[in-house]
N, C-alpha and C positions, 0 to 999 in steps of 0.2 A: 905335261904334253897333252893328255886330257884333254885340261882346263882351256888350253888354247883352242884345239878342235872346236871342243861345243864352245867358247866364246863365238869363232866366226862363223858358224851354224845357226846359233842364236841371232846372230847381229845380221845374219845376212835373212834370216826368218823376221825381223823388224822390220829392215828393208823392205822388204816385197809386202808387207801389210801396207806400207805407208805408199809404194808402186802404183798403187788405186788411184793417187794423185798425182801420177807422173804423165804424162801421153806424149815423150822420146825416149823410154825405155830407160832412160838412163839408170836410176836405182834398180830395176831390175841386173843391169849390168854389172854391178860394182856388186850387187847381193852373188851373184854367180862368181865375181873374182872370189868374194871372200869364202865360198865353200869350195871352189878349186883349192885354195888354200889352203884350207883346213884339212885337205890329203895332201897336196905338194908343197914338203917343208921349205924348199926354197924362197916362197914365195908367201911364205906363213908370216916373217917380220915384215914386208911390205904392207899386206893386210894387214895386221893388226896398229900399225902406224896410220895406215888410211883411214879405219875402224875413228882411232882417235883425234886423227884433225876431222872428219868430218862428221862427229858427237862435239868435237869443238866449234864446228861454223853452228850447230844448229840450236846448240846452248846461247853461244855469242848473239844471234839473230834475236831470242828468243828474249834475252836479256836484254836489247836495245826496243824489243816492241814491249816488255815491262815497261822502262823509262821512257818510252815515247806514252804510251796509251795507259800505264797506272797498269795496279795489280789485276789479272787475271781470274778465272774462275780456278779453282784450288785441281779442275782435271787439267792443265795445262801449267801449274807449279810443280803439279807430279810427274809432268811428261819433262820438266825442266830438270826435275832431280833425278831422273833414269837417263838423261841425256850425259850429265854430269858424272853419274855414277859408272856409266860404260865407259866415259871416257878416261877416271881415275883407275879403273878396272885394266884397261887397255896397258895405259901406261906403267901399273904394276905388271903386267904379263911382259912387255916389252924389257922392262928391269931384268926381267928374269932369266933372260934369251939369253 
């Protein structure tokens, strides 16, 4: 029960770093869902389902601008396996529910 809080504490603290490039709030938005969340259990396995389709659009993305444009500089392979890793992350906590 923890592990899921500070999951979407943490997830929603990514969020709002990456916010710096958002200018319609949006990611600020979704980062506020998932710390709601992370106090009201109702709304904890939504979150953590959102959590992990949207660690999956950003991997997906991320891996078609590999195959378009060729390998990356190695900070942007490690932003691709922290993408991937929350997302396998997600989806064990979601098992777990």
């Amino acid at each position: 029960m923890i592990f899921q809080t500070l999951y979407l504490i943490i997830s929603a603290s990514a969020l709002v770093y990456l916010a710096k490039f958002d200018h319609y709030g949006l990611y600020i938005a979704i980062a506020l869902f998932w710390v709601i969340s992370a106090f009201y259990k109702p709304l904890t396995s939504i979150a953590i389902w959102s959590i992990v389709v949207f660690m999956a659009g950003f991997a997906l993305m991320r891996l078609i601008s590999i195959t378009a444009s060729g390998v990356p500089s190695s900070y942007y392979l490690i932003i691709l396996l922290g993408e991937i890793l929350i997302m396998l992350i997600g989806i064990i906590l979601i098992k777990s529910i």
